[in-house]
C-alpha positions in Angstrom: 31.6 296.9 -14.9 30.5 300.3 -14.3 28.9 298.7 -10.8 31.8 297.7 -9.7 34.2 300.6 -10.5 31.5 302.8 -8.4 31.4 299.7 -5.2 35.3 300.1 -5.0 34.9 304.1 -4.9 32.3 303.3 -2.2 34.1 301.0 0.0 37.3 303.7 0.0 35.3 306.4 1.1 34.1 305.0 4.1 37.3 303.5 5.3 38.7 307.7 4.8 35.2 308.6 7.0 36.0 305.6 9.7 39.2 306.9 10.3 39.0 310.4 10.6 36.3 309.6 13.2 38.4 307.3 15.5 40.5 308.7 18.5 43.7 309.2 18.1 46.2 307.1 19.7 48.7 308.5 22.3 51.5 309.3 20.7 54.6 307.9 22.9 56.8 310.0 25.4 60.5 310.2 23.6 62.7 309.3 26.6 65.3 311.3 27.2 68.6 310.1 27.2 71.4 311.3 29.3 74.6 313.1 27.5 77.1 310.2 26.5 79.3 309.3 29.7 76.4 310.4 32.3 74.2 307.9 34.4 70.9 307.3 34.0 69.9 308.6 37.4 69.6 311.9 38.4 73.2 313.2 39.8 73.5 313.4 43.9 74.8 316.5 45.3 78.0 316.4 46.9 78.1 317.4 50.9 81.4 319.1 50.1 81.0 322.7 50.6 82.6 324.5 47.4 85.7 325.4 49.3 87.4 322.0 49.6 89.6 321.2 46.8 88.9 317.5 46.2 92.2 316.9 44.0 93.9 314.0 44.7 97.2 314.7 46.8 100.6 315.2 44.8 102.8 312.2 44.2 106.0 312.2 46.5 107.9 313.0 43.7 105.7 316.1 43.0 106.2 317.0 46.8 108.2 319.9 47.8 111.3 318.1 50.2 111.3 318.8 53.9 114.2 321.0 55.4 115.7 319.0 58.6 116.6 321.8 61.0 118.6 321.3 64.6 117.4 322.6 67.0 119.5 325.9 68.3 120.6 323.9 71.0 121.8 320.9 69.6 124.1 323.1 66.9 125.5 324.9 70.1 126.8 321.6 71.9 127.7 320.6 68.2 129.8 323.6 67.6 131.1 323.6 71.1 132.1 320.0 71.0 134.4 320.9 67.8 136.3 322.9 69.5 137.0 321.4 72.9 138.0 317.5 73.4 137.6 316.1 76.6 140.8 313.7 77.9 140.4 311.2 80.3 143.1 309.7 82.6 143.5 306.3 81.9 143.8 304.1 84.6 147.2 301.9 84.8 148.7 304.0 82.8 148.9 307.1 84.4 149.9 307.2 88.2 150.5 308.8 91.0 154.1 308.7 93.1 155.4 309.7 96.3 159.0 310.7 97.4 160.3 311.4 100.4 163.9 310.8 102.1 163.9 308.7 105.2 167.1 307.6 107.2 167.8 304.2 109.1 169.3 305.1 112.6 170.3 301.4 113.3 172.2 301.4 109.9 174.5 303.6 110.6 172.0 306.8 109.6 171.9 305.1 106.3 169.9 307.6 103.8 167.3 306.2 101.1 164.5 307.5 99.5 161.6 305.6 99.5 158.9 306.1 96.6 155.5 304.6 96.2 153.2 304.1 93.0 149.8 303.5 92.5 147.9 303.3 89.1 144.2 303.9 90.7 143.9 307.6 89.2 141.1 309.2 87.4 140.7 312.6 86.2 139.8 314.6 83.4 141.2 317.8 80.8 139.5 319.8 78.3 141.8 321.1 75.5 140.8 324.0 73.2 143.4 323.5 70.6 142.6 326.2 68.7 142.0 328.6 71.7 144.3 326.6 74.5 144.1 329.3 76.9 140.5 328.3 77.1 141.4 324.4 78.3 140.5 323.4 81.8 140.2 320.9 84.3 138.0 318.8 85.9 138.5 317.1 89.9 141.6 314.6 89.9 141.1 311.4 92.5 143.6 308.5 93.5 143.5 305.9 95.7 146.1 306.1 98.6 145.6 303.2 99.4 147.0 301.7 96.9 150.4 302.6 97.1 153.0 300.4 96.5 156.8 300.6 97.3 159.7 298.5 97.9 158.8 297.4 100.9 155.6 296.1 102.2 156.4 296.8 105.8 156.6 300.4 104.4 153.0 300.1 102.7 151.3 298.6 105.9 152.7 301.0 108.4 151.1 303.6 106.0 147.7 302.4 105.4 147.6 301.6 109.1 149.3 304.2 111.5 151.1 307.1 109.6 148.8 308.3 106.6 145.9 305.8 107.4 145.2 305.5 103.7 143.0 302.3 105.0 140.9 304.9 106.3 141.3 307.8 104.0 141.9 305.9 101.0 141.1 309.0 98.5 142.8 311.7 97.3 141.0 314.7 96.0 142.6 317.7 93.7 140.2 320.4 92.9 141.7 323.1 90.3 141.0 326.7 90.4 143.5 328.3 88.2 145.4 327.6 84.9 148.4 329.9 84.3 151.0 330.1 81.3 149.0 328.1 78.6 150.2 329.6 75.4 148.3 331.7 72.9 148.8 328.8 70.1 149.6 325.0 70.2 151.3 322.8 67.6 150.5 319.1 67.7 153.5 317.2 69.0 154.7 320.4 70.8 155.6 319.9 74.7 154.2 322.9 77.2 154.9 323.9 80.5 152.3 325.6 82.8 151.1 326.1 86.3 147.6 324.5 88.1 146.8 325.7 91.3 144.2 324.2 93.4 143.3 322.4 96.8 144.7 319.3 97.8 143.0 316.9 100.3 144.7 314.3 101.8 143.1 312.8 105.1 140.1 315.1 105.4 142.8 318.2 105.7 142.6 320.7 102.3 145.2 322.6 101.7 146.3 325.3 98.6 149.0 323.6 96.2 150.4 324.2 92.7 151.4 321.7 90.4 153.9 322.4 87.7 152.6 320.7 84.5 154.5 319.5 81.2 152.1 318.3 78.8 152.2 316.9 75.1 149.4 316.3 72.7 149.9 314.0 69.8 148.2 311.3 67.7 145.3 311.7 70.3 146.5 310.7 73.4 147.0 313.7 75.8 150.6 312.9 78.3 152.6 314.7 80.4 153.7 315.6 84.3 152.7 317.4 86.9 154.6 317.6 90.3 154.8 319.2 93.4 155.7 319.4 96.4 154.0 319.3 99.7 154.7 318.9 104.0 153.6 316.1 105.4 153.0 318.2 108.8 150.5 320.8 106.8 148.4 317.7 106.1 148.5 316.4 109.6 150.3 313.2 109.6 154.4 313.8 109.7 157.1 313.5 109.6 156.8 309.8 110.2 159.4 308.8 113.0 159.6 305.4 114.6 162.5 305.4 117.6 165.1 304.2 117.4 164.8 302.8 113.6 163.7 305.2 111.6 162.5 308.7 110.8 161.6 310.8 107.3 162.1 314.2 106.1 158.3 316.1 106.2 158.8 317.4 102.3 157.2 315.1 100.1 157.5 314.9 96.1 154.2 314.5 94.5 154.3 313.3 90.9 151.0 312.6 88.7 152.4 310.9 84.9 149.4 310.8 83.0 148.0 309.5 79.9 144.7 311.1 78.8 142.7 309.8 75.5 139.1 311.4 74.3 
C-alpha cells in the first residue's frame, strides 16, 4: 500500500520534470483585424491632390437658376421695334392715277379728261405713334406700264410713243422731307401733311411735293397723296397728235394707298 502511494508520487514528479524541460511551443500571432466597415487590405492612396473637392455635384433642384440675359443689341431693336411699325403698301389695293385734260379737235374741240389706274405699287411708312414727328418713309415704285384707262388706244399710244412706259416701265419716288406731322396722334384721327422728294419718270428726276391725308385705324395705315406735275419738265409732253387730238401738260398725280404691318 505504502509502495504504491510512493510509485504514484514518483510517476507525477517526472511528468512536472519532463515538462519543464521541453521547448515551448510558438505561441500564435493574434491577427489583427481591421476596424468594423474597413477592408482587409491595406487602403490605396488617392491621386487627388487635397484641393479637389470630391463631393458629388448638387441635384438640379439644389442648383442656383441661370439668368437669361439679351444681348444689348437685341433689347435695342426690341425697344425700337415697339415704338415704330413698319406699313407696307399693299398691292391691288392701293394705286396710282393719272389725270390730265385732253381735247378732240375733230369733235368739235370736245373736252374730256382721261384718267389711268394701275394697282402695281409698292412702298413702305414707318409710324412712330407715340412720337409721329419721328415717322418716315421709305422709296415708293409703280409700274407705268400698267396703266389702264378707258381706252386702249390711249394705253398703247402711251406705252409705245408718248411716255414709253414699255420702255420705262418704273416709277421711282425718293422722300427727303416730312413736314406738318403733328406733335400727337389719336387712332382713327385723319392728318394732313407735306412729302417732298424726287420724282423719276423716264430716266428724268425732278423735285415734287405730295400733299398727304392719312388715317391709322384697326391696323391698316390709308390715305392720299397727290400732286401735280408737267409733262414737259419730264420730257415727254404735252402729247399732241394733228389734227385729232392734243392734252394739256399739267398732270394730276394721285397715290390711294392701303398700308398694313
Amino acid at each position: 500500500m505504502i509502495n504504491n502511494r510512493v510509485l504514484t508520487i514518483f510517476l507525477i514528479l517526472m511528468v512536472a520534470l519532463l515538462a519543464a524541460c521541453a521547448p515551448q511551443a510558438m505561441q500564435p500571432t493574434e491577427a489583427v483585424l481591421p476596424e468594423s466597415g474597413a477592408a482587409a487590405t491595406a487602403p490605396v492612396e488617392s491621386s487627388l491632390p487635397e484641393s479637389i473637392e470630391t463631393e458629388p455635384p448638387a441635384s438640379p433642384t439644389e442648383q442656383e437658376p441661370v439668368k437669361e440675359t439679351a444681348a444689348p443689341e437685341a433689347q435695342g431693336e426690341e425697344s425700337a421695334g415697339a415704338e415704330v411699325v413698319t406699313y407696307f403698301l399693299v398691292p391691288g389695293e392701293s394705286s396710282l392715277t393719272y389725270e390730265v385734260g385732253e381735247t378732240f379737235f375733230g369733235q368739235n374741240n370736245r373736252f374730256n379728261v382721261a384718267v389711268g389706274t394701275t394697282t402695281t405699287v409698292n412702298g413702305e411708312i414707318r409710324v412712330d405713334v407715340n412720337q409721329p414727328q419721328n415717322s418716315s418713309l421709305g422709296t415708293f415704285t409703280a409700274d407705268i406700264s400698267q396703266f389702264q384707262s378707258d381706252s386702249a388706244r390711249r394705253d398703247n399710244a402711251l406705252r409705245g410713243r408718248f411716255l414709253e412706259s414699255s420702255r420705262y416701265p418704273t416709277v421711282t419716288f425718293v422722300p427727303a422731307e416730312i413736314s406738318g406731322l403733328p406733335q400727337a396722334y389719336n387712332s382713327g384721327e385723319t392728318i394732313q401733311f407735306q412729302v417732298s422728294g424726287d420724282l423719276t419718270i423716264r430716266d428724268v428726276t425732278r423735285p415734287v411735293t405730295f400733299d398727304v391725308t392719312a388715317q391709322l385705324q384697326d391696323g391698316t395705315l390709308s390715305g392720299t397723296a397727290a400732286t401735280t406735275i408737267l409733262m414737259s419738265d419730264f420730257e415727254f409732253g404735252p402729247i399732241s397728235i394733228a389734227g385729232m387730238l392734243g392734252t394739256e401738260d399739267e398732270v394730276r398725280v394721285t397715290l390711294n394707298f392701303v398700308a398694313r404691318p
